[in-house]
C-alpha positions as CSV (number, residue, x, y, z in Angstrom):
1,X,-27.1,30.4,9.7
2,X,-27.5,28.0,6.7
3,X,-22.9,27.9,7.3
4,X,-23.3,27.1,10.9
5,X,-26.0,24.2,10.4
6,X,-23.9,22.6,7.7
7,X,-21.1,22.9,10.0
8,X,-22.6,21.0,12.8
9,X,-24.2,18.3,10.4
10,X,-21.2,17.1,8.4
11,X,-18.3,18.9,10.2
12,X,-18.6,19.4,14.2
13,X,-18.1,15.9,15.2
14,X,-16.8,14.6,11.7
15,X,-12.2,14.4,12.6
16,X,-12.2,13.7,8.7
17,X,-14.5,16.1,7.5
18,X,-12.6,18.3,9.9
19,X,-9.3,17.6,7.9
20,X,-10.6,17.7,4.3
21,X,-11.9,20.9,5.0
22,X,-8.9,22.5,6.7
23,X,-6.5,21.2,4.0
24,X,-8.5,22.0,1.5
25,X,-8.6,25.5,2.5
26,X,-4.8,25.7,3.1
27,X,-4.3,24.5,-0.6
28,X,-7.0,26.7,-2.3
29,X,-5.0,29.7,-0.1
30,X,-1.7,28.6,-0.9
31,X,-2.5,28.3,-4.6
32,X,-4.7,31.3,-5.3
33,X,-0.9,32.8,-3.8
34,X,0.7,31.3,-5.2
35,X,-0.9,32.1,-8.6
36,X,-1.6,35.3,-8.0
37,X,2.2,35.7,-7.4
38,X,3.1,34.0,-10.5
39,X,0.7,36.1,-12.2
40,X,1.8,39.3,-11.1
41,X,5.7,38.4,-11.8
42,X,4.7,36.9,-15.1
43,X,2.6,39.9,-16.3
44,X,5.3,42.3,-15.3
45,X,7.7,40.0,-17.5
46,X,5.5,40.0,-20.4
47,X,4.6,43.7,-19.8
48,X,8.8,44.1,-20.0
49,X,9.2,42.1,-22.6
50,X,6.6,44.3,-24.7
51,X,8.4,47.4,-23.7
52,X,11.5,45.9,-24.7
53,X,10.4,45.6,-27.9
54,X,8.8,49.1,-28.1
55,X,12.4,50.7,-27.1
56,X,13.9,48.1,-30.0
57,X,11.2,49.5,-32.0
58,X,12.0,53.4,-31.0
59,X,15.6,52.8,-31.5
60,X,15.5,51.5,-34.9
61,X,13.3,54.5,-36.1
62,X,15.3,56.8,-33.9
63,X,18.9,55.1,-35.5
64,X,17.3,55.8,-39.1
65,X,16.0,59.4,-38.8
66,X,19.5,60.2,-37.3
67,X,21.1,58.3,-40.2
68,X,19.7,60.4,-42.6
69,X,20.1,63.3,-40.2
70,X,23.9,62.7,-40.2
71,X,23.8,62.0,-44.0
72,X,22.6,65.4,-44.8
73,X,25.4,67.1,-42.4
74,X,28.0,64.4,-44.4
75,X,26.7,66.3,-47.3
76,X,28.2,69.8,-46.2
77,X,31.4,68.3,-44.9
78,X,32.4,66.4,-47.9
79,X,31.9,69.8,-49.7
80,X,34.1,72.0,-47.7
81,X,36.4,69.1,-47.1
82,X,37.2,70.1,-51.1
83,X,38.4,73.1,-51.3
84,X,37.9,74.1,-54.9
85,X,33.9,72.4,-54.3
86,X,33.4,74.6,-51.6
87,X,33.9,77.8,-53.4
88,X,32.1,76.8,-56.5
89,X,28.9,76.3,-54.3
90,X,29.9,79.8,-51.8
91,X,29.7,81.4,-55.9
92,X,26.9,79.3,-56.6
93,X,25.2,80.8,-53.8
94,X,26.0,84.3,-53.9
95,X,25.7,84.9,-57.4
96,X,23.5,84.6,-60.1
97,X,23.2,81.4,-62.0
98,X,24.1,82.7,-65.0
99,X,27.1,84.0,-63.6
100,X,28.4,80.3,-62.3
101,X,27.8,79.0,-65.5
102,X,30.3,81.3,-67.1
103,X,32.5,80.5,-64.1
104,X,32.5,77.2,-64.4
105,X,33.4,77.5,-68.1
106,X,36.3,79.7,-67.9
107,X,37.9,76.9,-65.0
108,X,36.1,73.9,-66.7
109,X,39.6,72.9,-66.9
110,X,41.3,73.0,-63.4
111,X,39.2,70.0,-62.0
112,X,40.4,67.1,-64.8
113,X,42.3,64.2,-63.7
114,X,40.8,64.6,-59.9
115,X,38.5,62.2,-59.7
116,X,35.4,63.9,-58.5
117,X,33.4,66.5,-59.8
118,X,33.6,70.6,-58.0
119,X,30.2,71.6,-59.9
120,X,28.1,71.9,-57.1
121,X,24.8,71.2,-59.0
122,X,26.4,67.8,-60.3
123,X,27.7,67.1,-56.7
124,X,24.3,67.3,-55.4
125,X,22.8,65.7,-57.8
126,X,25.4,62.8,-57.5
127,X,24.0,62.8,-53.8
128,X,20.5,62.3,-54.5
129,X,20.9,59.5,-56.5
130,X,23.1,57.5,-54.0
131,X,20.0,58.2,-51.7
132,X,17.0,56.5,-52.5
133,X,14.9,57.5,-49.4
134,X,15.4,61.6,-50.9
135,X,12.4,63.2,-52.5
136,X,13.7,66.3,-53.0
137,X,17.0,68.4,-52.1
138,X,16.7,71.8,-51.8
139,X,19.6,74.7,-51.7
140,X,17.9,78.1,-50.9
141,X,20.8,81.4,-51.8
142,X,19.6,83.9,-49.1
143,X,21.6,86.5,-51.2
144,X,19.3,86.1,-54.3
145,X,16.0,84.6,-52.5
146,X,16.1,81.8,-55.0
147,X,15.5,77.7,-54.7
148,X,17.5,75.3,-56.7
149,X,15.5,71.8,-56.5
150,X,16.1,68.7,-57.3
151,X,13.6,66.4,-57.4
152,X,13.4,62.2,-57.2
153,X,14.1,62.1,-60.8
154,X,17.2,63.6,-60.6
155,X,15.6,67.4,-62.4
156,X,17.0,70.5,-61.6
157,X,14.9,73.3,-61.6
158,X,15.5,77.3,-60.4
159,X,12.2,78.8,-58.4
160,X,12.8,82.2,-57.5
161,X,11.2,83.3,-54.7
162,X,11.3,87.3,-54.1
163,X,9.7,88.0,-50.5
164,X,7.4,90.7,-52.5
165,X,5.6,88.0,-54.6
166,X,6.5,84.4,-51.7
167,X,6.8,84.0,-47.9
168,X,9.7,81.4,-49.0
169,X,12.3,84.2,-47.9
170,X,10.3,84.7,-44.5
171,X,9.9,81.1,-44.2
172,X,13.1,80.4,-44.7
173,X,14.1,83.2,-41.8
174,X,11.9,81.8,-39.1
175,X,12.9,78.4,-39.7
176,X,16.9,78.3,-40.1
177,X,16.7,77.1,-36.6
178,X,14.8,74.2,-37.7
179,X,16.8,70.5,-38.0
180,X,14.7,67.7,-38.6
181,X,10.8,69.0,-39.1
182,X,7.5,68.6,-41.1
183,X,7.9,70.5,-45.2
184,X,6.4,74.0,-44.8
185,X,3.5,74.1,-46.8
186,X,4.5,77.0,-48.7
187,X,7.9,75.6,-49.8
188,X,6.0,72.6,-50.6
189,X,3.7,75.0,-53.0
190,X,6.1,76.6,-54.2
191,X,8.6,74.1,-55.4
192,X,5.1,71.6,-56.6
193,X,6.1,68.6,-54.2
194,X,3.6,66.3,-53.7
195,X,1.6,65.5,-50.8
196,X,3.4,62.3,-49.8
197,X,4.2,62.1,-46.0
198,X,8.1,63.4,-45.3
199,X,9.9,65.4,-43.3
200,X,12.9,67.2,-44.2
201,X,16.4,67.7,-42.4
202,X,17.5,71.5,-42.4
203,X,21.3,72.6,-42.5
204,X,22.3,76.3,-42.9
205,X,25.2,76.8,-45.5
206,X,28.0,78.9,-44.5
207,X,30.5,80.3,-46.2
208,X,33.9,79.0,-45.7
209,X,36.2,81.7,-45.8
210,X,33.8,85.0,-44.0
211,X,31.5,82.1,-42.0
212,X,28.7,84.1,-43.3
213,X,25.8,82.5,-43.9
214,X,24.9,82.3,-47.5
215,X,21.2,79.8,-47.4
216,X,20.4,76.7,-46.3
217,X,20.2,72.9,-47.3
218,X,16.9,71.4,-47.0
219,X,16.6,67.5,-47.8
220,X,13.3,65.9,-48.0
221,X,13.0,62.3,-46.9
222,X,9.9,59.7,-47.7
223,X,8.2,58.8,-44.3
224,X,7.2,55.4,-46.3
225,X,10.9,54.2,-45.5
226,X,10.6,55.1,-41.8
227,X,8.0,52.4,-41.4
228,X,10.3,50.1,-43.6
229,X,12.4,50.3,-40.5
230,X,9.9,48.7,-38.3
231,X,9.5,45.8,-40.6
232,X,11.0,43.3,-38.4
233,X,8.8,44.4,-35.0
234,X,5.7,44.4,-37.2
235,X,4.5,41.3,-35.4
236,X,4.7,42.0,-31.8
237,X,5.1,45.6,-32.0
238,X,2.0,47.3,-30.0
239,X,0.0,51.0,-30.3
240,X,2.1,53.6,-32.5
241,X,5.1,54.9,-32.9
242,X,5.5,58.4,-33.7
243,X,8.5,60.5,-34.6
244,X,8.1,64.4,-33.0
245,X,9.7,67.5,-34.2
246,X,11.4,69.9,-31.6
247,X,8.0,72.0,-32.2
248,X,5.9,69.0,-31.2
249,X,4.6,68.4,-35.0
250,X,3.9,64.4,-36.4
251,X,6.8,63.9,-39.0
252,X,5.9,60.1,-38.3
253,X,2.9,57.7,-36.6
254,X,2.8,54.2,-38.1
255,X,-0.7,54.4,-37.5
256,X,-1.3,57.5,-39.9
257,X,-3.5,59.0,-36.8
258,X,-1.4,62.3,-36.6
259,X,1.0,62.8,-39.2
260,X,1.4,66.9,-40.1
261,X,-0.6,67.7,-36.8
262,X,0.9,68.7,-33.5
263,X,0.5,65.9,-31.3
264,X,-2.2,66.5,-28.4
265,X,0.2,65.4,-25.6
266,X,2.7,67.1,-26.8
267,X,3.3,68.4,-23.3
268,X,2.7,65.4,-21.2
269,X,5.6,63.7,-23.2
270,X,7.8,66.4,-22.4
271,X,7.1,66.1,-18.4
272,X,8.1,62.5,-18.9
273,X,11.8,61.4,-18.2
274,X,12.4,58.1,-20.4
275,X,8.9,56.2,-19.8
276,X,5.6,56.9,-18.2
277,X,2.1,57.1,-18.4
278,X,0.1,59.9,-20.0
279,X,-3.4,60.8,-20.4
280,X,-6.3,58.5,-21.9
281,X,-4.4,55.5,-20.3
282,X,-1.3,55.6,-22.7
283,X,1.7,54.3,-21.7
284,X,4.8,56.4,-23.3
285,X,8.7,55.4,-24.0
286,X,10.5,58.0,-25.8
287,X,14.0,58.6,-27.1
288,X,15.4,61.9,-28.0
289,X,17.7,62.9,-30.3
290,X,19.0,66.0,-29.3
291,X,21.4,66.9,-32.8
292,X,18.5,66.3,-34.6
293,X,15.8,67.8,-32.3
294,X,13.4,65.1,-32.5
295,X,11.9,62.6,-30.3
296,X,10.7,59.0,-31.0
297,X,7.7,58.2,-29.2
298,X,6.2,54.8,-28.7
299,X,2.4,54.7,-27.2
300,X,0.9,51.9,-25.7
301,X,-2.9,51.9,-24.5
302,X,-3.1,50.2,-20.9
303,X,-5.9,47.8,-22.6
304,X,-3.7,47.2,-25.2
305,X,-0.5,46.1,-23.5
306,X,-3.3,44.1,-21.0
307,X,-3.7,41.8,-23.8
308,X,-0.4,40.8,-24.0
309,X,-0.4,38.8,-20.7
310,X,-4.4,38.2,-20.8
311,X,-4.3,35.0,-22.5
312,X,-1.7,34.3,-19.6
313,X,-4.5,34.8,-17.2
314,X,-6.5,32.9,-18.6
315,X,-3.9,30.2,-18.0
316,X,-3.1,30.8,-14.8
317,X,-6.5,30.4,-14.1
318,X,-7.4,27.3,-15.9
319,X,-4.3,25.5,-14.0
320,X,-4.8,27.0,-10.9
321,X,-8.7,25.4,-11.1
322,X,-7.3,22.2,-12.0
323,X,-4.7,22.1,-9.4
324,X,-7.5,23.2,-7.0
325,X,-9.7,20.3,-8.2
326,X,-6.4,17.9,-7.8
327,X,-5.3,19.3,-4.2
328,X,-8.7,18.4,-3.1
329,X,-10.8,15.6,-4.8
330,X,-6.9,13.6,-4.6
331,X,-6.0,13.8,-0.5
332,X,-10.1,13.8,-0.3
333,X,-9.9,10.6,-1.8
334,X,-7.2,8.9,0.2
335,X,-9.1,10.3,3.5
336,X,-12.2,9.2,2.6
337,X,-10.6,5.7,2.3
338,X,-8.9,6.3,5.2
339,X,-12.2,7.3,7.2
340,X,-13.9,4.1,5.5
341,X,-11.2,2.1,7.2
342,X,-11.2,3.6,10.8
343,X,-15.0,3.3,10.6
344,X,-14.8,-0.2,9.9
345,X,-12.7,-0.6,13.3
346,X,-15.3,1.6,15.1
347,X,-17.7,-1.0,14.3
348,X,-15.9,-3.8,15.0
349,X,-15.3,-2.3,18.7
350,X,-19.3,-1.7,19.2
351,X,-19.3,-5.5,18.0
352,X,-16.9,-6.6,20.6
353,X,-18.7,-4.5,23.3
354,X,-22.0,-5.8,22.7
355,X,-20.7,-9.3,23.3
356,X,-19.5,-10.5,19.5
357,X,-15.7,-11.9,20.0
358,X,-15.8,-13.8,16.9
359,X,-15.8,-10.5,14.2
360,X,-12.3,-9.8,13.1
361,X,-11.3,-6.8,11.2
362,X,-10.3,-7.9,7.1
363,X,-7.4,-5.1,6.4
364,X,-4.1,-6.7,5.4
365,X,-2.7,-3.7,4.6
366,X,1.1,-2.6,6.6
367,X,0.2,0.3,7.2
368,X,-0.8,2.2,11.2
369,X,-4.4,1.2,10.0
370,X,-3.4,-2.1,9.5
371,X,-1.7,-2.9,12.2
372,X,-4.1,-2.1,14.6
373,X,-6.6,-4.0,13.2
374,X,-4.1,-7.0,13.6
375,X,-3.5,-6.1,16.9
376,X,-7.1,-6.1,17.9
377,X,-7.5,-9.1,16.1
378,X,-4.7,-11.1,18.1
379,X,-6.0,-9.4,21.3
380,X,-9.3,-11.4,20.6
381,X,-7.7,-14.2,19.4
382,X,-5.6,-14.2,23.1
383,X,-8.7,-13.2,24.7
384,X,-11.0,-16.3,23.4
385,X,-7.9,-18.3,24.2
386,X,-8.1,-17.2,27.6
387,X,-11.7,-17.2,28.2
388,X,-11.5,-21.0,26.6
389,X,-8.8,-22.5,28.7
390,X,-10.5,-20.7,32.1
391,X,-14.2,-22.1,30.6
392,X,-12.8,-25.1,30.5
393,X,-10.5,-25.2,33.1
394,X,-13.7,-24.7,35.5
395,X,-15.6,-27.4,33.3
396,X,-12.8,-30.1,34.1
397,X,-12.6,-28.8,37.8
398,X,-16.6,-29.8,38.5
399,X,-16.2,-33.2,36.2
400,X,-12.8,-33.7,38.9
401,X,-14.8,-32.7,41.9
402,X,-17.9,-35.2,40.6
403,X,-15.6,-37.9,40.0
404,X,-14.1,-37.6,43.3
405,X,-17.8,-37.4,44.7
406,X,-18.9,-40.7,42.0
407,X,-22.3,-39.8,43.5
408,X,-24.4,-36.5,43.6
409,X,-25.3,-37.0,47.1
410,X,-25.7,-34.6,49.5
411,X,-22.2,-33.8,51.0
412,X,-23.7,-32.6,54.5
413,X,-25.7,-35.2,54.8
414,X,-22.8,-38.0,53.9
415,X,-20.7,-36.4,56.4
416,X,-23.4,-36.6,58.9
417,X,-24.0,-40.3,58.0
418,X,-20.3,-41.2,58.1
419,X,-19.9,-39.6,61.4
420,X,-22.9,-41.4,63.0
421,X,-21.1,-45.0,61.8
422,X,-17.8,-43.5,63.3
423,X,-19.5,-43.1,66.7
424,X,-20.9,-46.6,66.4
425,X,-17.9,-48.6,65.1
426,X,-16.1,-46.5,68.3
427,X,-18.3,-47.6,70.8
428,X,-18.7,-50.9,69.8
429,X,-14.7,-51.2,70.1
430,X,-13.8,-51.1,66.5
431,X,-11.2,-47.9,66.7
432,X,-9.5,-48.6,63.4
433,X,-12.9,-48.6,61.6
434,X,-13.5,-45.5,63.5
435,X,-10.0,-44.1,62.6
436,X,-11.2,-45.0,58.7
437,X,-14.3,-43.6,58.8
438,X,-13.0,-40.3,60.5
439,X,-10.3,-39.4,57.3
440,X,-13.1,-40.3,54.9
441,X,-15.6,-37.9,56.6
442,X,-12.9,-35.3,56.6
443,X,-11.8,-36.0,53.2
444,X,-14.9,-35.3,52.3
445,X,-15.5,-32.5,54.5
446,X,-12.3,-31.0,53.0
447,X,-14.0,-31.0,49.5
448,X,-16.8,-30.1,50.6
449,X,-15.9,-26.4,52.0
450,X,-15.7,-23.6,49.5
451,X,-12.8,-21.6,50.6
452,X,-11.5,-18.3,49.5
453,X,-8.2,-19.5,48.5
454,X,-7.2,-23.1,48.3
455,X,-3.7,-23.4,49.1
456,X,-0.9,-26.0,48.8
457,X,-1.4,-27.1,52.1
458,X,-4.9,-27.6,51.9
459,X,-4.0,-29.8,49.0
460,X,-1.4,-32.2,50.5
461,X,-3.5,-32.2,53.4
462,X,-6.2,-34.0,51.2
463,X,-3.4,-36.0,49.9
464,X,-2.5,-37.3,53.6
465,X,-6.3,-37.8,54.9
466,X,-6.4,-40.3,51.5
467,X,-3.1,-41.9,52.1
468,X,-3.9,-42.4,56.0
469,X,-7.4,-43.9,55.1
470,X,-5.9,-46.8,53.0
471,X,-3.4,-47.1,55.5
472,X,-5.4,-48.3,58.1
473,X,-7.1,-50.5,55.6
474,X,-3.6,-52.4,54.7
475,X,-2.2,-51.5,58.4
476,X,1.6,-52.1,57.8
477,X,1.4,-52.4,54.3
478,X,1.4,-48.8,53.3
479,X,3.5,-46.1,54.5
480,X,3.9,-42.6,52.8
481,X,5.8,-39.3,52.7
482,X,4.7,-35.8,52.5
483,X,7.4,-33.1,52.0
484,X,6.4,-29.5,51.3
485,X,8.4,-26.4,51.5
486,X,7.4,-23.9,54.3
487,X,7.3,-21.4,52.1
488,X,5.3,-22.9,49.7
489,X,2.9,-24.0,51.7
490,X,0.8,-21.1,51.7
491,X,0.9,-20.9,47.6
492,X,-3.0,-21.2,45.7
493,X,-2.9,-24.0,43.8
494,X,-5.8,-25.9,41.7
495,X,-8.4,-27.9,43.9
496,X,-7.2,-31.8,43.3
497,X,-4.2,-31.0,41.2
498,X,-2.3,-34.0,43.5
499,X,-5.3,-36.3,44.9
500,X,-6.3,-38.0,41.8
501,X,-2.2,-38.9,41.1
502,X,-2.6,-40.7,45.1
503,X,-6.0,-42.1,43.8
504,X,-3.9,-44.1,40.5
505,X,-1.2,-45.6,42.8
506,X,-4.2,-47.2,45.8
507,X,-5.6,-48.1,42.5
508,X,-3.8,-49.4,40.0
509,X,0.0,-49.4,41.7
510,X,-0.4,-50.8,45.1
511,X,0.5,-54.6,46.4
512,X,-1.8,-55.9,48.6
513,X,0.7,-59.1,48.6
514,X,3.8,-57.1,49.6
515,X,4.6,-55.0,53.3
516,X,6.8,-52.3,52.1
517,X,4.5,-50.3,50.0
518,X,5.4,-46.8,50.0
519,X,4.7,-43.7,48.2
520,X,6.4,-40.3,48.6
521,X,4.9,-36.9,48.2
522,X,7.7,-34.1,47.9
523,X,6.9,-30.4,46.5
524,X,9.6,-27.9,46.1
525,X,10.3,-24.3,44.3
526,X,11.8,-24.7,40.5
527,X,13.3,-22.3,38.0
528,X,11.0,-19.2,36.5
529,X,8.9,-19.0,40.0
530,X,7.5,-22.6,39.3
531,X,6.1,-25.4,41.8
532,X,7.6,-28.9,41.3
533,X,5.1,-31.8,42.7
534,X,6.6,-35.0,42.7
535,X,4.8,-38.0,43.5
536,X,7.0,-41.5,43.5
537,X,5.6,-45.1,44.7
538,X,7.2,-48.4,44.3
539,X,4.2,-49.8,43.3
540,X,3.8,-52.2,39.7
541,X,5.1,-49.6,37.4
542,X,3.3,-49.0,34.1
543,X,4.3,-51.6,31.1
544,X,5.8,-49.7,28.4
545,X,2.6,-50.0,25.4
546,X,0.2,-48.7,28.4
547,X,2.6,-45.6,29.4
548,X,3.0,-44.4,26.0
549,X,-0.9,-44.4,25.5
550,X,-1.0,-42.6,28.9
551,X,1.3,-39.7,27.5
552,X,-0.2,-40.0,24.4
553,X,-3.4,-39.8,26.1
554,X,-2.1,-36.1,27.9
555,X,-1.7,-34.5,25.0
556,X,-4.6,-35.8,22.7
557,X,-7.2,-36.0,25.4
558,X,-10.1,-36.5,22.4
559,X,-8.4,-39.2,20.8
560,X,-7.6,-41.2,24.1
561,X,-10.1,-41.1,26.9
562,X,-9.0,-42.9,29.8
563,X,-6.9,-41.8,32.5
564,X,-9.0,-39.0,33.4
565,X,-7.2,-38.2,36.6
566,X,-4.3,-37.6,34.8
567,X,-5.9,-35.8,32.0
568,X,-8.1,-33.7,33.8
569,X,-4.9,-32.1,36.0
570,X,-2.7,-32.0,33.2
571,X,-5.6,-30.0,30.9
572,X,-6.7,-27.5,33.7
573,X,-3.2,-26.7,34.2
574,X,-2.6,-26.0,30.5
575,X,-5.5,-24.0,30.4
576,X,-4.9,-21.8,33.1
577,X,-0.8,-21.7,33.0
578,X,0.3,-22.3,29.4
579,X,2.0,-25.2,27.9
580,X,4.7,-25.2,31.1
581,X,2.6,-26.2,33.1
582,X,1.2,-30.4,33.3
583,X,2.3,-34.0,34.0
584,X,5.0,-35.8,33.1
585,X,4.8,-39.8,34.3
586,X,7.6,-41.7,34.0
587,X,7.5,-45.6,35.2
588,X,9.2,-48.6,35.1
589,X,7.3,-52.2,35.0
590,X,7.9,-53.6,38.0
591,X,9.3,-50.7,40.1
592,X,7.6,-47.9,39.9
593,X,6.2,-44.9,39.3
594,X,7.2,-41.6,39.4
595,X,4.6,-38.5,38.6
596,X,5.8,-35.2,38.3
597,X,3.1,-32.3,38.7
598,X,4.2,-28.5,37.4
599,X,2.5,-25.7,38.3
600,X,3.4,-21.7,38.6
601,X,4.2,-20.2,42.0
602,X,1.4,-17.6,42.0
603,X,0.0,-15.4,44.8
604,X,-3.0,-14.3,46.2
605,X,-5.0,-12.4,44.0
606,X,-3.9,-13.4,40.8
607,X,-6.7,-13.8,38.3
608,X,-5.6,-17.4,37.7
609,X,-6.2,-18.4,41.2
């Protein structure tokens, strides 16, 4: 409800609102996408990359244990690689110790000038001090159920072990299978090793010749130097990483959770192929090393890998907002400037439609905006043009139609008078006074009458009624001319466009001394549907000084304000027509004068008319 009446106050008829609110809600969309895309494919990167490092991690430890795996086997094939070694240790093994000491003295001799030592206690020895990472070696005679040890200081001690008074022996039995496991505890008891985390690697010994098997080699490793390995991945390494035996016991967890125990998922690792997830949320790699029978194991909690691309989030989120905030409060901008502007030319409109043609719109800008408000601008500017010249036009039509009048008479009744005197002069025998009187009267009459459309003809027809007039007054003084085109004669034209150019020549161009005044009157069709008037007498002519005021006059009516015949066609023709239209005199002093009247061919029903 509260949506829907927001919606109808700022939205409903609001185009701009309208627009905000639909691009905005395309860019939030397209963002929150967009970001929630680059999220996802950026988590799962960082996520990858983590694991990478886990596997790197796995692998290094896995490389190590098998390294000293592989050591431990290099051990037992150096030694039967020598011949001479490998039946020292066979005797070592199956006999007494005493016995191999008495041995080795009677063929103390036969191994000088070799280069390497056949006493297998000093061989073994030799081997534990080119391997730092050993705690202990062990070689266990399954024949005499006895341990030789050597310890990380290089001692060598006998522990006998009889199964009556140990479980060694049975130890020893259940686990010759074993490869690379946790130090049984009762070994560990037994031969006083310390409780320092290590696993051992297992070998069974064989002898050479029969194949039998005469004990086994058991090589104790620090776990300290497992984590060594890890060193470099200390920084971005992530949960634990643990090091199985075949049995599923802790030989190594860098977090010191659950060394010596059998780890709890023991059996969820095992249903998982390379990588998976397992219970409690724990993400699992492994590697297995099958020679050695362990597996390396890297755990990852699910909230703990999380953090690795949480901070990302956070990002995401921060930039997302900000280009959110951009996306909107930018293109909001620029439309609220934009509605600012339109507004301002729906104002101006109302203006204009109540009446104001004098408000113009201020935007100089180049842009769509702009240029409508300079075309509405120029349209008023053309309009007040118009209106002006047609005002004015009608103005100089009346002050025409007065002048012609010089009285404000009653027209009606000055007919009425005039034709009364005509009846008189008539009957009294005075025709020509009669004749005189009749054009005046219908001169007048011809003013007078407000017709529809006033046409060329009606025009020249005023033209002759004023010509015939003075005619009679000067009898064969005057003769004139009217020409017209038939199919011009029909035309509209302006009420006294020609009269007042007849009115000049009776007054100011006619000689009342000569016979053969004569005045012409000849309209015909021009180029660009145009009317040409011209009026020519051979009357005084106009001395050069007065002609050029005259023109001068036409075209600076305010500065020069006689000839208002003239002036008064030549402006309402202007006005109405544009600047081809008007008068053009030309005269010479003592010859003439020739007028020439221009005016548009137009029809009926044209708004000029």
């Amino acid at each position: 409800m509260i949506v829907g009446g927001i919606y109808r106050k700022y939205f409903k008829n609001n185009l701009f609102m309208k627009i905000i609110l639909f691009f905005s809600m395309i860019m939030i969309l397209t963002i929150i996408t967009f970001s929630y895309l680059m999220y996802q494919v950026m988590s799962e990167a960082a996520v990858e990359r983590q694991m990478d490092v886990q596997k790197s991690a796995i692998e290094s430890v896995s490389n190590y244990v098998a390294g000293k795996y592989e050591s431990v086997h290099r051990m037992l094939r150096d030694m039967f690689r020598d011949r001479e070694l490998a039946y020292n240790t066979a005797y070592f093994l199956e006999h007494p110790y005493q016995d191999y000491i008495r041995y080795r003295l009677d063929r103390f001799f036969s191994d000088t000038g070799t280069g390497s030592t056949t006493d297998t206690v000093q061989y073994f020895r030799n081997r534990v001090e080119d391997d730092h990472d050993i705690m202990s070696l062990m070689l266990y005679s399954a024949d005499l159920q006895q341990l030789y040890v050597y310890n990380s200081f290089k001692q060598f001690k006998i522990v006998p072990t009889n199964a009556s008074r140990s479980y060694v022996p049975e130890v020893m039995y259940l686990d010759e299978d074993a490869k690379v496991s946790l130090p049984n505890v009762w070994i560990r008891k037994t031969i006083g090793m310390p409780e320092t985390p290590m696993y051992s690697v297992r070998v069974p010994v064989n002898n050479n010749q029969s194949l039998r098997n005469m004990g086994q080699l058991v090589v104790y490793f620090d776990t300290a130097r497992v984590q060594e390995s890890l060193a470099r991945y200390k920084d971005n390494l992530k949960g634990q990483i643990l090091v199985l035996s075949g049995k599923g016991e802790v030989l190594f967890d860098s977090s010191g959770m659950y060394y010596g125990q059998k780890y709890p998922y023991f059996e969820q690792v095992n249903s998982v192929y390379d990588n998976g997830t397992i219970g409690n949320g724990l993400i699992v790699t492994k590697l297995t090393q099958s020679q050695g029978g362990f597996t390396v194991l890297s755990t990852v909690p699910e909230e703990e890998l999380a953090k690795t691309y949480r901070g990302l989030r956070n990002t995401i989120v921060t930039i997302s907002a900000i280009c959110i905030m951009v996306a909107i409060i930018l293109p909001s901008l620029f439309i609220s400037n934009l509605a600012k502007r339109t507004y301002g030319i729906v104002r101006f409109t109302r203006q204009v439609r109540n009446g104001d043609l004098t408000v113009r719109i201020k935007d100089d800008r180049d842009d769509e905006l702009g240029l409508i408000s300079k075309s509405f601008n120029s349209v008023l500017d053309n309009l007040n043009i118009y209106i002006n010249r047609v005002y004015k036009a009608e103005i100089k039509q009346k002050q025409a139609e007065l002048k012609a009048l010089e009285s404000r008479v009653n027209p009606h009744f000055l007919y009425n008078t005039l034709e009364v005197i005509r009846m008189r002069a008539v009957s009294q025998g005075a025709k020509d006074v009669g004749e005189m009187i009749y054009s005046l009267s219908m001169l007048f009459k011809n003013y007078v009458q407000q017709k529809r459309n006033y046409t060329l003809k009606d025009e020249l027809e005023a033209c002759r009624l004023y010509l015939e007039l003075f005619r009679i007054r000067y009898k064969d003084r005057l003769s004139y001319e009217v020409y017209c085109d038939k199919e011009l004669e029909t035309k509209p034209v302006l009420k006294m466009s020609l009269q007042p150019i007849i009115e000049n020549y009776i007054i100011h161009g006619l000689r009342t001394d000569r016979a053969d005044n004569a005045v012409s009157i000849s309209v015909l069709p021009s180029e660009g549907r145009m009317i040409r008037a011209e009026v020519k007498d051979n009357g005084r002519g106009i001395p050069p000084d007065r002609l050029e005021e005259i023109r001068l006059g036409l075209h600076k009516p305010d500065e020069y304000a006689e000839s208002f015949g003239l002036r008064s066609i030549h402006e309402r023709l202007k006005l109405l027509y544009g600047e081809t239209c008007g008068v053009e005199v030309s005269s010479v002093e003592g010859e003439g004068t020739t007028v020439v009247v221009t005016f548009p061919e137009l029809e009926e029903g044209d708004p000029n008319v």
